[in-house]
LUMMAR-684740 format. One record per residue: residue in three letters; x, y, z of N, C-alpha, C, CB in turn. Coordinates in Angstrom, 3 decimals. Glycine has a CB too. Layout:
<recs>
{'ALA',{X,Y,Z},{X,Y,Z},{X,Y,Z},{X,Y,Z}} ...
</recs>
This chain:
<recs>
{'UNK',{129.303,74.159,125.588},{129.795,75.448,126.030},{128.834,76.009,127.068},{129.958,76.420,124.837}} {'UNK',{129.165,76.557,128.252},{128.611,76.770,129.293},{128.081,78.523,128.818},{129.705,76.417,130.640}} {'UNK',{126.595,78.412,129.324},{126.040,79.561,128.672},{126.184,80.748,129.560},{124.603,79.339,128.301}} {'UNK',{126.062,82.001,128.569},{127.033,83.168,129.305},{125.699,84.216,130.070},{128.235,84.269,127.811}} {'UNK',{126.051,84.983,130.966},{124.807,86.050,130.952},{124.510,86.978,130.036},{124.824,86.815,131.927}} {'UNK',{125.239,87.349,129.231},{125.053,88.059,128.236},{126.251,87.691,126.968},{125.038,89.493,128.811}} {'UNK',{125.297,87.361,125.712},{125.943,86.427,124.470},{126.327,87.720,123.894},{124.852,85.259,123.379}} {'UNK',{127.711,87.815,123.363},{128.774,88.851,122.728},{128.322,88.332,121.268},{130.695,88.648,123.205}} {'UNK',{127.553,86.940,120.993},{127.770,86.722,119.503},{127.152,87.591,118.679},{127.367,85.489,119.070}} {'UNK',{127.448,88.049,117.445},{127.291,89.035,116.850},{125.846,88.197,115.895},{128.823,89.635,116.121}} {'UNK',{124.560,88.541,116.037},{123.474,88.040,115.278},{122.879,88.999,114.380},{122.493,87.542,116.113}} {'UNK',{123.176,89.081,113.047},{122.765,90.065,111.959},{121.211,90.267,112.021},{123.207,89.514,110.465}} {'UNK',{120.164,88.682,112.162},{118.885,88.657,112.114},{118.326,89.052,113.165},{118.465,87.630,111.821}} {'UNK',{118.885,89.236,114.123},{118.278,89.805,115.365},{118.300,91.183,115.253},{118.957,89.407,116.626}} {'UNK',{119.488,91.583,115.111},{119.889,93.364,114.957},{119.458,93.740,113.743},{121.576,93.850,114.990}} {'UNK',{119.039,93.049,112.541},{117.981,93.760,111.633},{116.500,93.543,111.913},{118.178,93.325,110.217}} {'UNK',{116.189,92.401,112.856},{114.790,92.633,113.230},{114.746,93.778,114.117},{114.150,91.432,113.891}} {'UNK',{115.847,93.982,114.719},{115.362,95.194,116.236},{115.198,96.507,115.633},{116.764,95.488,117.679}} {'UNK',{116.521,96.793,114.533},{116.312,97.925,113.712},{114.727,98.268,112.917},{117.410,97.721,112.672}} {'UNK',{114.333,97.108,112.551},{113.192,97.337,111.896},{112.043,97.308,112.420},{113.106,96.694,111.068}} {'UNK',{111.925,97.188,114.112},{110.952,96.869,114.692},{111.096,98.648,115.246},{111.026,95.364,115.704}} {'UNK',{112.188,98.843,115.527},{112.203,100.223,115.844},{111.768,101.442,114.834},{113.484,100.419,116.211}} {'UNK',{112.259,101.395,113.614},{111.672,102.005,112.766},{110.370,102.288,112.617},{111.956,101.606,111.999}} {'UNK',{109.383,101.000,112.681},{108.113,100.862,112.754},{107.545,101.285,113.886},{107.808,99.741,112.542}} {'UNK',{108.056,101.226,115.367},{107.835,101.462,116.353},{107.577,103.076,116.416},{108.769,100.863,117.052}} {'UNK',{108.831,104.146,115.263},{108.782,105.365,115.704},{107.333,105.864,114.381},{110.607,106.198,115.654}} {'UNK',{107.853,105.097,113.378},{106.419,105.964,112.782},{104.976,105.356,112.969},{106.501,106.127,111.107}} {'UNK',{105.077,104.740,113.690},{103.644,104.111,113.920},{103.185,105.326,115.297},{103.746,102.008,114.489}} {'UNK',{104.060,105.425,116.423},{103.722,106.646,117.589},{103.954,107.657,116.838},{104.626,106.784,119.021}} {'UNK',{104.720,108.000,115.609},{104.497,109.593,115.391},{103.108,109.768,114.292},{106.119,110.369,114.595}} {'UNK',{102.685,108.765,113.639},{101.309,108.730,112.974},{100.328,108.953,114.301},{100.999,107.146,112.077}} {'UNK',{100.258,107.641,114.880},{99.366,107.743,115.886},{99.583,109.437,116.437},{99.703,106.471,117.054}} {'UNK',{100.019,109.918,116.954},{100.432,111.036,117.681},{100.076,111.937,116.344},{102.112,111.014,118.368}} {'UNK',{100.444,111.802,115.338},{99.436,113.183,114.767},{98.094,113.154,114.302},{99.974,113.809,113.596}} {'UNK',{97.703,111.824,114.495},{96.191,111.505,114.243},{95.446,112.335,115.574},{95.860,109.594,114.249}} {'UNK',{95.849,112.052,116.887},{95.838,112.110,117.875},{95.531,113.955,117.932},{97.058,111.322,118.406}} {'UNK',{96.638,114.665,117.790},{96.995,116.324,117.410},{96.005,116.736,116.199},{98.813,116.572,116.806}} {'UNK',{95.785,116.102,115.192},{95.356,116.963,114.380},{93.964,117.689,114.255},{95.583,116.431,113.469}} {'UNK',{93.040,117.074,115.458},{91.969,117.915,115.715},{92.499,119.444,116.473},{90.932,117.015,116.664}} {'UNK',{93.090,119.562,117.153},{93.656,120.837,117.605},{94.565,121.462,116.739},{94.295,120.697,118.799}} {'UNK',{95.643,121.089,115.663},{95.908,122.106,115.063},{95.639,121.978,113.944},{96.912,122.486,115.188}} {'UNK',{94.507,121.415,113.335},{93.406,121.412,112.173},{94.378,120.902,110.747},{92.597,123.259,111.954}} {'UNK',{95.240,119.787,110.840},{95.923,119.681,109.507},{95.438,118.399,108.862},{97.530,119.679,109.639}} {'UNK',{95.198,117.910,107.850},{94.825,116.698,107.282},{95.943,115.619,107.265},{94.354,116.966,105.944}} {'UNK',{95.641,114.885,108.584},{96.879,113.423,108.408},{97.417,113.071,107.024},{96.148,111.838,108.853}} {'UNK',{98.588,113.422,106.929},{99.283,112.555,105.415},{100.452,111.936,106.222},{99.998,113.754,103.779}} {'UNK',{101.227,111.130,104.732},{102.687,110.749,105.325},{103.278,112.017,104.980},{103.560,109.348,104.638}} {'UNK',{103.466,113.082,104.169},{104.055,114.440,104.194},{103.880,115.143,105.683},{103.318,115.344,103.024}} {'UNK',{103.461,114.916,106.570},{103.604,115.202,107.760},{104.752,114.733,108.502},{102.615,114.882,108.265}} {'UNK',{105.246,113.506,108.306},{106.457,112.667,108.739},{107.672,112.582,107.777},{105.996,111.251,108.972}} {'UNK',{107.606,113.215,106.644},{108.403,113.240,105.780},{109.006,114.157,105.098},{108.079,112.745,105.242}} {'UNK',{108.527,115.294,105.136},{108.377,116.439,104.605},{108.942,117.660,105.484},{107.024,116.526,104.312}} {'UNK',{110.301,117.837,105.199},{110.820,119.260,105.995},{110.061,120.209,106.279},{111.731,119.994,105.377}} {'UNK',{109.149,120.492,105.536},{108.894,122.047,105.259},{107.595,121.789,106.492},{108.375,122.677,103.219}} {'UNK',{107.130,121.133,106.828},{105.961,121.263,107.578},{106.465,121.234,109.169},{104.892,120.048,107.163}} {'UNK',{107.774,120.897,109.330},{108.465,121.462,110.917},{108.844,122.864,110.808},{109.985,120.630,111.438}} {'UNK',{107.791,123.890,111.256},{108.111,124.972,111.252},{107.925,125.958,112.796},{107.417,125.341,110.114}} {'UNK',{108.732,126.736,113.164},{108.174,127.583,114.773},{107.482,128.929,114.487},{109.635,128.078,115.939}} {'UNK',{106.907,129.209,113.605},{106.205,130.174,112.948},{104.800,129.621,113.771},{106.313,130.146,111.112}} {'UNK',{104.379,128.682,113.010},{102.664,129.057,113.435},{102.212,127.258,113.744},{101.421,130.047,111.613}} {'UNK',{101.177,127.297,114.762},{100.714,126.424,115.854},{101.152,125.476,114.938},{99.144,126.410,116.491}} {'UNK',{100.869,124.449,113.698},{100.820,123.543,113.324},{101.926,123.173,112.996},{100.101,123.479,112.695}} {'UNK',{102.932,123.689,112.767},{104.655,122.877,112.978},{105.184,122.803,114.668},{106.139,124.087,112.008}} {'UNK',{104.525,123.727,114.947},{104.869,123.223,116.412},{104.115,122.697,117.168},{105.246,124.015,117.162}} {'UNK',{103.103,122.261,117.186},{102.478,120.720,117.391},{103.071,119.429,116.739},{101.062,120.710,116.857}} {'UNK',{103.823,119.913,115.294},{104.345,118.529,114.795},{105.674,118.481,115.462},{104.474,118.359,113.093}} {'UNK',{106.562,119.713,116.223},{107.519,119.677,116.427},{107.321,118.645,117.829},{108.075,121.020,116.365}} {'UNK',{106.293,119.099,118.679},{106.108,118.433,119.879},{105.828,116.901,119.830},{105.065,119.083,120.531}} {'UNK',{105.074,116.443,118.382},{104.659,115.360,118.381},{105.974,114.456,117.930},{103.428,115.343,117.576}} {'UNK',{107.068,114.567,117.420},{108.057,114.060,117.523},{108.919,114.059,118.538},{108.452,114.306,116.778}} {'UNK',{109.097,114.854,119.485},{109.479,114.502,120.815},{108.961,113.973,121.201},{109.644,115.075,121.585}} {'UNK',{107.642,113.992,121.937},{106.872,113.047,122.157},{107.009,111.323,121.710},{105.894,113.625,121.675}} {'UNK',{107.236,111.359,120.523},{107.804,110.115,119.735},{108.863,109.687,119.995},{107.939,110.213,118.521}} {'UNK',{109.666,110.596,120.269},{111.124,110.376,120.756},{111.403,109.643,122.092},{111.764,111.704,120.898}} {'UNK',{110.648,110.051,123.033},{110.269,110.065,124.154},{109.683,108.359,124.193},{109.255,111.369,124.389}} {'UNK',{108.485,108.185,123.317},{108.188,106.961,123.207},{108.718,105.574,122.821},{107.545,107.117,122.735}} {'UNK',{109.840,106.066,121.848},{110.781,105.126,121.198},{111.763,105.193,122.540},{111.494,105.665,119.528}} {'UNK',{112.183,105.919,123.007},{112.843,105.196,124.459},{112.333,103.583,124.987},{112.351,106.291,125.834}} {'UNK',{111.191,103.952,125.412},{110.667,102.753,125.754},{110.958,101.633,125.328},{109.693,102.749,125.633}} {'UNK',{110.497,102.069,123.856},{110.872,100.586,122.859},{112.186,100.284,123.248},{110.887,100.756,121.014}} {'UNK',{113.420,101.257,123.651},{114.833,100.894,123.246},{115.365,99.807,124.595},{115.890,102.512,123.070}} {'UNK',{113.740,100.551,125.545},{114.617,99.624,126.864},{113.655,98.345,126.414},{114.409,100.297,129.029}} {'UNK',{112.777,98.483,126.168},{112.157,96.978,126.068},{112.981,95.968,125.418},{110.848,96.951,125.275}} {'UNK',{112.744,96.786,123.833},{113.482,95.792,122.954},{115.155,95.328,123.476},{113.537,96.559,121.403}} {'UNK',{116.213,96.027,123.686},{117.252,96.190,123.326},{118.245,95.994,124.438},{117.241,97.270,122.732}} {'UNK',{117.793,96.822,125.140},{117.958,96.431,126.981},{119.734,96.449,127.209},{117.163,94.316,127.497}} {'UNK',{120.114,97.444,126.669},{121.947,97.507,126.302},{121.556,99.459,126.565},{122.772,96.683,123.852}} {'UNK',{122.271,99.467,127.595},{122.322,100.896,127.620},{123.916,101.548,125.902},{122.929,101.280,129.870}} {'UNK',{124.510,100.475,126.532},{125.721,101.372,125.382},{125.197,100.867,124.002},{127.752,100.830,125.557}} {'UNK',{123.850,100.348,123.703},{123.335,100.062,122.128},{122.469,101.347,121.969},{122.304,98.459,121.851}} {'UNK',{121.946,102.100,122.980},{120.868,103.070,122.712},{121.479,104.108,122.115},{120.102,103.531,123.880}} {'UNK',{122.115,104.738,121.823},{122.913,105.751,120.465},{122.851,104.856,119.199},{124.856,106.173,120.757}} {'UNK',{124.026,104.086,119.291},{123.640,103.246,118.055},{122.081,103.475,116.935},{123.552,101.774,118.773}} {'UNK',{120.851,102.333,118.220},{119.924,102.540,117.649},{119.150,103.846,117.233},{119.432,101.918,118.160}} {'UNK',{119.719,104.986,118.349},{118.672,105.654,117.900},{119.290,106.635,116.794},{117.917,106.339,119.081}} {'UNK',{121.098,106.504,116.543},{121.367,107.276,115.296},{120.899,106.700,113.955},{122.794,107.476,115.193}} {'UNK',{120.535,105.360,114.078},{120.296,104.201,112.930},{118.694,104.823,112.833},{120.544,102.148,113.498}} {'UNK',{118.145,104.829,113.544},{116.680,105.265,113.396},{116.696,106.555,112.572},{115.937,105.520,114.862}} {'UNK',{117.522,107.209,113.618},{117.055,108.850,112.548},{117.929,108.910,110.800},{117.951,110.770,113.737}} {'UNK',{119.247,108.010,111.092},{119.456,108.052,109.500},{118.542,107.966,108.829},{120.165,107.193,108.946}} {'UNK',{118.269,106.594,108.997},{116.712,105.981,108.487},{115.789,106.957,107.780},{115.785,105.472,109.794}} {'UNK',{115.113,107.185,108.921},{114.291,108.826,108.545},{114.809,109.828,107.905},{113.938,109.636,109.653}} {'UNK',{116.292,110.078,107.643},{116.680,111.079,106.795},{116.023,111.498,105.500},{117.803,110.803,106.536}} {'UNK',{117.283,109.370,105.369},{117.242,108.517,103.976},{115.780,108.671,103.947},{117.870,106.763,103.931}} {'UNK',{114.730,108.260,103.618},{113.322,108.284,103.953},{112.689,109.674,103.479},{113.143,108.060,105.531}} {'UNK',{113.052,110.333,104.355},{112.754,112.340,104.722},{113.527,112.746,102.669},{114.655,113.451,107.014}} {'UNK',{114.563,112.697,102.485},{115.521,112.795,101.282},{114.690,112.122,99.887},{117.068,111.854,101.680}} {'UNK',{114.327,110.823,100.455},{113.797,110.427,99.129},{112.330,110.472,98.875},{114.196,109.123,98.867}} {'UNK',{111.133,110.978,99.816},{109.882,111.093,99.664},{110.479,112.862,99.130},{108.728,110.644,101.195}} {'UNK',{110.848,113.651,99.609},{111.114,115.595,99.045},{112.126,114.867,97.785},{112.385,117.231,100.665}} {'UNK',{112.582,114.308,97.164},{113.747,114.290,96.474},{114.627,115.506,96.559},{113.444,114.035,95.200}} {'UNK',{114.515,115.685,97.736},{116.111,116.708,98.165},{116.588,116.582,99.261},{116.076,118.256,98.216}} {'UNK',{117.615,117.274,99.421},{118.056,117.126,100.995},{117.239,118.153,101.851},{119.764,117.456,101.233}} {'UNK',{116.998,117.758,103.024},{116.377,118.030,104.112},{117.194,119.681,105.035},{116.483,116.438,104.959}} {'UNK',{116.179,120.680,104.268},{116.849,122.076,104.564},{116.390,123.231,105.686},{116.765,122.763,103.301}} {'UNK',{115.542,122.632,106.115},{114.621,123.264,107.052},{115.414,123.337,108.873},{113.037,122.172,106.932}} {'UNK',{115.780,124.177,109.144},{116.246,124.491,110.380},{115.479,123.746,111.759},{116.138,125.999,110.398}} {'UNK',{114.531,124.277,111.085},{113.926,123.394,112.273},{113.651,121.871,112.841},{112.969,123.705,112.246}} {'UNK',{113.853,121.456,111.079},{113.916,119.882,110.723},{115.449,119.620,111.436},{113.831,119.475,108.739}} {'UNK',{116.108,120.186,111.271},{117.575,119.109,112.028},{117.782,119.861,113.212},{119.372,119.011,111.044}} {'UNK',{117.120,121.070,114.109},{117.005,121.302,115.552},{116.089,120.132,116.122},{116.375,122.797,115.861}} {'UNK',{114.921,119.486,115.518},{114.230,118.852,116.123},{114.974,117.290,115.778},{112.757,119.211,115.748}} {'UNK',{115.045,117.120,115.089},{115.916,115.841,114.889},{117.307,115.588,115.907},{116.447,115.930,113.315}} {'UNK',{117.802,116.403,116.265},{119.419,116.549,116.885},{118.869,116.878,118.666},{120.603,118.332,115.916}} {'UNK',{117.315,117.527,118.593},{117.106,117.058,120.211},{116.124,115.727,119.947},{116.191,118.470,121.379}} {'UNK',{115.656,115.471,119.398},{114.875,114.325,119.115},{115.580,112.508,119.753},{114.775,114.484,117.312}} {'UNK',{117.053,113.059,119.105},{117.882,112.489,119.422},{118.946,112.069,120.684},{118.118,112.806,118.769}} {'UNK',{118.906,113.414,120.858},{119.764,113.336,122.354},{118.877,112.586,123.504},{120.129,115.046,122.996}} {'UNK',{117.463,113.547,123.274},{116.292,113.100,124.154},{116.188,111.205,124.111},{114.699,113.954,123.411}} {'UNK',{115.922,110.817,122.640},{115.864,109.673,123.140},{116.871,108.614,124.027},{115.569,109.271,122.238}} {'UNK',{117.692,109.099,123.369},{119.325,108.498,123.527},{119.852,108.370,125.416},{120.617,109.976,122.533}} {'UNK',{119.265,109.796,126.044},{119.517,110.231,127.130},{118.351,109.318,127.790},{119.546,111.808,127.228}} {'UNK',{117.281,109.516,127.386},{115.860,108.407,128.006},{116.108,107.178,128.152},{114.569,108.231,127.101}} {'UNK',{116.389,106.665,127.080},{116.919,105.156,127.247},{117.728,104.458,127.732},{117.140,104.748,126.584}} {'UNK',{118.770,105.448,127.737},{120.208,105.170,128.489},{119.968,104.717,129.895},{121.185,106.541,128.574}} {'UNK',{119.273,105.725,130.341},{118.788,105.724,131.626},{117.805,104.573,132.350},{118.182,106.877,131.639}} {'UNK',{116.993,104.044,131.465},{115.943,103.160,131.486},{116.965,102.108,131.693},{114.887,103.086,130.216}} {'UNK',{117.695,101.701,130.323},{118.685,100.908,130.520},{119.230,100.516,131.545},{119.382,101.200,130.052}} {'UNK',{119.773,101.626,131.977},{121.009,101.682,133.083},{120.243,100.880,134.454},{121.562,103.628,133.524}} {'UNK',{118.980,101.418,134.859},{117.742,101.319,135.957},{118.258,99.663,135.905},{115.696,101.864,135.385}} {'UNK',{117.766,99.625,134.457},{117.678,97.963,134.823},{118.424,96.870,134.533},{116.711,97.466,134.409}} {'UNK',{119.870,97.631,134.228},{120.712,96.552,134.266},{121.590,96.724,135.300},{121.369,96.334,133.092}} {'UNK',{121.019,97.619,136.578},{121.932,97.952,137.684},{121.000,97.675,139.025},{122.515,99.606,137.554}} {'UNK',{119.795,96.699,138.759},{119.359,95.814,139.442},{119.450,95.068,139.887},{118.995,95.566,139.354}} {'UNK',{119.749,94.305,140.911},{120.189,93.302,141.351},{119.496,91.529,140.936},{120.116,93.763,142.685}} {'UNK',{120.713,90.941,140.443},{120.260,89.433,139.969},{120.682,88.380,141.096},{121.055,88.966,138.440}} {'UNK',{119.092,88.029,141.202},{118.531,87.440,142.155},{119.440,85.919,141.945},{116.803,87.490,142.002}} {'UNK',{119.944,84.904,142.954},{120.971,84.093,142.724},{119.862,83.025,143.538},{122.681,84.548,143.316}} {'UNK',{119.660,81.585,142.585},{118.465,80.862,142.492},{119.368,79.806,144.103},{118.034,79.950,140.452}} {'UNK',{118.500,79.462,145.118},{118.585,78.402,146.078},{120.008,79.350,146.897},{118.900,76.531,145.255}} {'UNK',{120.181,80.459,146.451},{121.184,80.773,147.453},{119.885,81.348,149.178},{122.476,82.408,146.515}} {'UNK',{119.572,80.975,149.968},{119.430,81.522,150.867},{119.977,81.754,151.618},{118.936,81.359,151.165}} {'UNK',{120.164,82.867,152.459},{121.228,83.166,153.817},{120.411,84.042,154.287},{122.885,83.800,153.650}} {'UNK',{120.434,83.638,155.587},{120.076,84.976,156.807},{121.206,85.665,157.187},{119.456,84.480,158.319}} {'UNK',{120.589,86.563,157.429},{122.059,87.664,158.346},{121.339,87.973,159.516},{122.697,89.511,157.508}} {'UNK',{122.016,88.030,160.581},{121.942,87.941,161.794},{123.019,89.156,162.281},{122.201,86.451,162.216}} 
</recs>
């Protein structure tokens, strides 16, 4: 079978490695990133920082440093989406699969549901942001031109 430029076959082990590389990808930059923050807004690194509704708050400096440090994250997991994934119409997908993820995650470290206003304002731009970043990255580079091997021609 003559090989295609882009394979439609549907590969479960690939799309659960990418999912899980992404997952890791976002809490590894949002750890890093509050390790990074937490000398300026003085909070002791935990995973209740990444998990924990109640600490995204717009009241006072230290939820909104964590609010920034997840955009920021958001922002960063773009990257990953063009590296890894390189499908502009997969970047929603992944990045709604990511934040379920983190819900599920967010839900079962509080054993409750996730009630904090600010927790699903920052999640719902968290989202768009990445979604809109990547798309774009995507788009850059799959609207590049593919270079066609021993074709030379001059134009005159």
């Amino acid at each position: 079978m003559a090989q295609k430029f882009r394979s439609s076959e549907w590969d479960p082990f690939l799309l659960t490695g990418q999912i899980v590389f992404m997952q890791c990808l976002f809490y590894g930059t949002t750890g890093a990133l509050c390790a990074l923050v937490s000398p300026i807004s003085q909070w002791h690194t935990s995973l209740r920082l990444l998990l924990d509704d109640s600490e995204l708050r717009f009241r006072d400096l230290q939820g909104r440093c964590l609010i920034a440090v997840f955009l920021l994250s958001a922002g960063l997991c773009a990257l990953g989406l063009w590296r890894l994934v390189r499908r502009t119409k997969l970047c929603l997908d992944f990045t709604c699969t990511l934040y379920f993820w983190h819900f599920i995650f967010c839900a079962l470290y509080t054993s409750s549901f996730p009630v904090s206003v600010a927790w699903w304002l920052t999640v719902a731009v968290s989202v768009i942001f990445m979604t809109i970043m990547g798309e774009f990255l995507c788009m850059r580079t799959e609207m590049q031109a593919i270079p066609l091997g021993g074709a030379t021609s001059s134009v005159v």
